[in-house]
C-alpha positions in Angstrom: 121.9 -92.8 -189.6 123.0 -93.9 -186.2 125.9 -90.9 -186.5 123.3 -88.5 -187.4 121.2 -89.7 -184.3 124.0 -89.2 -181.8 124.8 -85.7 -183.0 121.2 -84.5 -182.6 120.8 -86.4 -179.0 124.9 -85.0 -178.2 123.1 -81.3 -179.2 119.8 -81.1 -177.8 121.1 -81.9 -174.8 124.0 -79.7 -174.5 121.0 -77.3 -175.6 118.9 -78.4 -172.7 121.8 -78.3 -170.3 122.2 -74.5 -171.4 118.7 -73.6 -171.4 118.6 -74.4 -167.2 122.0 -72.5 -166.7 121.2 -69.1 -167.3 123.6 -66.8 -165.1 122.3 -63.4 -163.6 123.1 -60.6 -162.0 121.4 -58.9 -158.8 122.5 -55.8 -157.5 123.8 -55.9 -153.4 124.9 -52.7 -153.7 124.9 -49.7 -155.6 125.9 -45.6 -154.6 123.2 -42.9 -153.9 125.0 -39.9 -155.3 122.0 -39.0 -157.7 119.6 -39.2 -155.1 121.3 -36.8 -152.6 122.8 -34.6 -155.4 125.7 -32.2 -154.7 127.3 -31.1 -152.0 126.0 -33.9 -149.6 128.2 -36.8 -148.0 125.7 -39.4 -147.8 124.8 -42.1 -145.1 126.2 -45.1 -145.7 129.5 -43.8 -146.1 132.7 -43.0 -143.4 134.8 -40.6 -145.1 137.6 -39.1 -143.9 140.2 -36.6 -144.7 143.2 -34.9 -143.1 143.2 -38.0 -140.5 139.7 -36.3 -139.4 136.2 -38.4 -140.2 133.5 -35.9 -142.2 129.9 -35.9 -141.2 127.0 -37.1 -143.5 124.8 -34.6 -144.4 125.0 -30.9 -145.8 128.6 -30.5 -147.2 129.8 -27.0 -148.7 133.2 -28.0 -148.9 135.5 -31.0 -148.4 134.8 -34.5 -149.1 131.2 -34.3 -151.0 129.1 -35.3 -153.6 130.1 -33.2 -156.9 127.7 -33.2 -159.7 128.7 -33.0 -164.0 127.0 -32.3 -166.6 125.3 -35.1 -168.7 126.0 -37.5 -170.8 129.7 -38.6 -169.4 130.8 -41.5 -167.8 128.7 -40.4 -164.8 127.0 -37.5 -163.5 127.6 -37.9 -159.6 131.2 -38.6 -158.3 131.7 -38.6 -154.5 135.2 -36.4 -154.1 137.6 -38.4 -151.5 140.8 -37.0 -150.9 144.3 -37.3 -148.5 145.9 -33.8 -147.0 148.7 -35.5 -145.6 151.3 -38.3 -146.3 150.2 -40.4 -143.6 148.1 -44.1 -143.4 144.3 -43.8 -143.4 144.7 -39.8 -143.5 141.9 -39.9 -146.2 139.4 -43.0 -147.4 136.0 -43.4 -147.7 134.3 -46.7 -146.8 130.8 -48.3 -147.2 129.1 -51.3 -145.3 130.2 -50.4 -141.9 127.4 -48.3 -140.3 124.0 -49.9 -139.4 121.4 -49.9 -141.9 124.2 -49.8 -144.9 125.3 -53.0 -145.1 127.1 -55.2 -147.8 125.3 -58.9 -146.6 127.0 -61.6 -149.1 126.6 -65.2 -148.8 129.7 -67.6 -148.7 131.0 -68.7 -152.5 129.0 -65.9 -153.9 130.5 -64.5 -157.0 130.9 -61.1 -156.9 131.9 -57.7 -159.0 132.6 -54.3 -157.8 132.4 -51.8 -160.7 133.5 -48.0 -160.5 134.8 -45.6 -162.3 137.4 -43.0 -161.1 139.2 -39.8 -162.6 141.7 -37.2 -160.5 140.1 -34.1 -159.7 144.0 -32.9 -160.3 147.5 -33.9 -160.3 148.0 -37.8 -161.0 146.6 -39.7 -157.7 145.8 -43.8 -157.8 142.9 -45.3 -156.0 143.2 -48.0 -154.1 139.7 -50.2 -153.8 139.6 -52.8 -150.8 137.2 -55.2 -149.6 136.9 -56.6 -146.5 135.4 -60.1 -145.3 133.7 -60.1 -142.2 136.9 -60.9 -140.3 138.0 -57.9 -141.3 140.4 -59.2 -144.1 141.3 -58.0 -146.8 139.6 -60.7 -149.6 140.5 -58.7 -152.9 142.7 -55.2 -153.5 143.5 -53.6 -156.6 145.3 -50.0 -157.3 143.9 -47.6 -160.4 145.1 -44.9 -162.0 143.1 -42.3 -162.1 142.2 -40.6 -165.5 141.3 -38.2 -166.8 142.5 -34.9 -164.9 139.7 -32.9 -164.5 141.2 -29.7 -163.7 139.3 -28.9 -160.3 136.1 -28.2 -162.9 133.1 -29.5 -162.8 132.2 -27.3 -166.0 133.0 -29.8 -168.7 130.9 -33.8 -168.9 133.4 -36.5 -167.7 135.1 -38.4 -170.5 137.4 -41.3 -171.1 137.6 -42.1 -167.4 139.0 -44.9 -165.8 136.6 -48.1 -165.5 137.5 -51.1 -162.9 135.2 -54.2 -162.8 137.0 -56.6 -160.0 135.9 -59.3 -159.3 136.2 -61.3 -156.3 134.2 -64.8 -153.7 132.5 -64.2 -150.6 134.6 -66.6 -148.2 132.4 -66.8 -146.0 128.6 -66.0 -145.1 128.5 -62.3 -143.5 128.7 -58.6 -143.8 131.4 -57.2 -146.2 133.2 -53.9 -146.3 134.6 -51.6 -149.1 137.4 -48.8 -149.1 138.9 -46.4 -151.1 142.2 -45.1 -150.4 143.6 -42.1 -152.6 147.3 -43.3 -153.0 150.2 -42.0 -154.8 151.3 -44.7 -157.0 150.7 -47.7 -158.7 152.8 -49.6 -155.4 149.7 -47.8 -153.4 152.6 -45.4 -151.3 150.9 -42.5 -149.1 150.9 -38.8 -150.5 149.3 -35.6 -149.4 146.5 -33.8 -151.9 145.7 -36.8 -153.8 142.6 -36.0 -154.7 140.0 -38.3 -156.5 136.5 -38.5 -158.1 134.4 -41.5 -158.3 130.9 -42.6 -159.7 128.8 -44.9 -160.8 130.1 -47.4 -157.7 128.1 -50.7 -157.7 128.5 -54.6 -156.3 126.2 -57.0 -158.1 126.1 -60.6 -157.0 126.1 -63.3 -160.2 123.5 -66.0 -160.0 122.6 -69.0 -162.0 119.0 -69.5 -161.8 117.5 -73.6 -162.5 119.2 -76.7 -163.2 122.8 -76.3 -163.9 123.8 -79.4 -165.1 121.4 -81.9 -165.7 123.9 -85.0 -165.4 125.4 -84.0 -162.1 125.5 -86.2 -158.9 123.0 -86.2 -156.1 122.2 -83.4 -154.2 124.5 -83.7 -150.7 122.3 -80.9 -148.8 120.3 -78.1 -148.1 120.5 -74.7 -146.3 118.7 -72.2 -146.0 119.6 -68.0 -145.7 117.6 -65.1 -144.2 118.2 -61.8 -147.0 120.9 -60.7 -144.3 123.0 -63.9 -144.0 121.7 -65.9 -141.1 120.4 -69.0 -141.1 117.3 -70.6 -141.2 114.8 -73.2 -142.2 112.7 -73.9 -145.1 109.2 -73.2 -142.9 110.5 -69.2 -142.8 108.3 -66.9 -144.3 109.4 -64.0 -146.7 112.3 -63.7 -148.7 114.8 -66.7 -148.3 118.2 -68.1 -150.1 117.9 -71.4 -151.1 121.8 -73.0 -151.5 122.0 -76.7 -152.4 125.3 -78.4 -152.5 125.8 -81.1 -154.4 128.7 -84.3 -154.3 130.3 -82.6 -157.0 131.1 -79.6 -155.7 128.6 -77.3 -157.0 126.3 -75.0 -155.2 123.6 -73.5 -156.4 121.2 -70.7 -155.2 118.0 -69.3 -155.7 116.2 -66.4 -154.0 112.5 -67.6 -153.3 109.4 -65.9 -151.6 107.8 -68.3 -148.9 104.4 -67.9 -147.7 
C-alpha cells in the first residue's frame, strides 16, 4: 500500500512538474519574399554581388526575389550569388539596417531554419550569425540541392533543409549571412549561385514554473522588446527573466499597464 502510495505521489508530481514546463516557440524573425513577390530585393537585406552591394527595391535582374510554382518546398527564394573568386564578393545579410533588426536576449535559445537548392552547378552555402560584437557565435556550410537548372518552370523538390541551432551570448542585436561558397571547407569560387526560402529565427520559450522543487529565486530583470533594460513599473510589452540559485533562467513576455 505504502509502495503503491509513493508511485502515485513520485507520478503526479513528475506530472505537475511537466504540466508548468511547456516549451514554445516565437518567431524573431522570418523573410518577406511572399509579400514583395518577384523580382524585388527587399529591405531588410544587404546583398551583394560581384564585390558591388544591390539596391532594395525593383530588380529585373541580378540578385532578386524568384518566385515557383506551388506546392514545393517553398514558393519564394531570394537568388544570392558570387561572380568572382574573391572574399565577400557575394552574400546577403539581414539585421544590419535600421528598422530590420534581429533583437535577442542573452541565453536565449535559438533556431535558424532555411532551406537552400543551387540555381546551377554544385555551390555550398555558408550561414553565419553574428553576436553584437560582431562575432561569429554559430557557422555551418550546406550543400545545396537540388539543381534547379536556371528554371523556375518546375515546383522546388527534395531541397536541402538546415535547422541550426545556436545561444544568444549576450543581450543585443544579432546578424545573419549567407555566403555562396564552393565547398564543403567553405573555399571562395566565382558563379556560385544559390536559391533560398522559407528563412526564419524563432526564439524557444518555456512558459510557467519549470521546476517546482528548484531553489530560491536569486533575481529579477527586466527587458524592453528591443533588449534594453528596464524596470517592472514600464508600460507595454516587457521580458520578464528570473534567475534562480540553480542556474536557471526563465522568461516570460508580459503586457504591463
Amino acid at each position: 500500500m505504502k509502495k503503491n502510495f509513493f508511485f502515485v505521489l513520485s507520478s503526479l508530481l513528475m506530472f505537475t512538474v511537466g504540466m508548468y514546463a511547456q516549451s514554445e516557440t516565437s518567431v524573431v524573425m522570418k523573410d518577406s519574399f511572399a509579400v514583395k513577390g518577384a523580382n524585388y530585393l527587399p529591405e531588410g537585406w544587404i546583398v551583394c554581388a560581384g564585390g558591388n552591394i544591390k539596391a532594395t527595391g525593383a530588380a529585373g535582374s541580378g540578385p532578386r526575389i524568384f518566385s515557383f510554382p506551388k506546392g514545393g518546398d517553398f514558393t519564394y527564394g531570394l537568388y544570392v550569388r558570387t561572380e568572382n573568386a574573391n572574399d565577400n564578393d557575394g552574400y546577403a545579410i539581414y539585421g544590419a539596417t535600421d528598422k530590420w533588426n534581429i533583437n535577442l536576449l542573452e541565453g536565449d535559445k535559438c533556431q535558424l531554419s532555411f532551406n537552400v537548392a543551387a540555381w546551377k552547378n554544385t555551390p555550398y552555402l555558408k550561414a553565419e550569425i553574428y553576436d553584437p560584437n560582431n562575432n561569429i557565435i554559430v557557422s555551418s556550410i550546406k550543400e545545396c540541392l537540388p539543381n534547379l537548372g536556371s528554371s523556375t518552370a518546375v515546383a522546388i523538390s527534395g531541397s536541402t533543409k538546415a535547422e541550426i541551432d545556436f545561444d544568444a551570448t549576450e543581450t543585443g542585436k544579432y546578424i545573419l549571412k549567407f555566403t555562396p561558397v564552393a565547398n564543403e571547407n567553405g573555399d571562395v569560387g566565382g558563379w556560385l549561385e544559390t536559391m533560398i526560402g522559407n528563412i526564419q529565427i524563432v526564439k524557444k520559450t518555456t512558459q510557467g514554473v519549470e521546476n517546482v522543487l528548484s531553489e530560491d529565486l536569486l533575481k529579477t530583470e527586466y527587458f524592453e522588446i528591443n533588449g534594453q533594460t528596464t524596470d517592472s513599473q514600464h508600460k507595454g510589452i516587457v521580458i520578464k527573466k528570473q534567475t534562480y540559485n540553480d542556474g536557471r533562467i526563465l522568461r516570460n513576455k508580459q503586457i504591463q499597464k
